[in-house]
C-alpha positions, 0 to 999 in steps of 0.5 A: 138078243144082245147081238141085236142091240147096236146102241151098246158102247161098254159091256162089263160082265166079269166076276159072274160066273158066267160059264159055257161058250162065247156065242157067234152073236156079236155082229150087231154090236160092231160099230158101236160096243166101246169095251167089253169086260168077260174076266173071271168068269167061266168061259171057254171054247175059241174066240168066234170069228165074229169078234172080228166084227166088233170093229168099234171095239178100241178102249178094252177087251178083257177075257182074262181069267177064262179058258178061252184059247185062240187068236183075235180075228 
């Protein structure tokens, strides 16, 4: 599970196509995932409130080309 995995610092999935959701597992990545790169793929839904806890995440956040809607928490 990637939620279970704390020693993630980048984590690029664009261009995947990757569709559905995004999943509430991200707490477990808080304090160590760097960058987080979903653009272009076919996400959407609302941004889970988790993201909140990605509290290590300063150098990128990029959910461009999604139809994913919401503010960060």
């Amino acid at each position: 599970m990637l939620g279970s995995n704390p020693s993630i610092e980048t984590l690029w999935l664009k261009n995947n196509l990757i569709s559905g959701t995004l999943p509430p597992a991200w707490e477990g990545l808080g304090g160590s995932l760097l960058e987080l790169d979903l653009s272009n793929d076919r996400l959407s839904g609302t941004i889970p409130t988790e993201f909140g806890m990605l509290t290590a995440l300063t150098n990128e956040l990029n959910l461009n080309g999604n139809r994913i809607s919401g503010n960060l928490p």
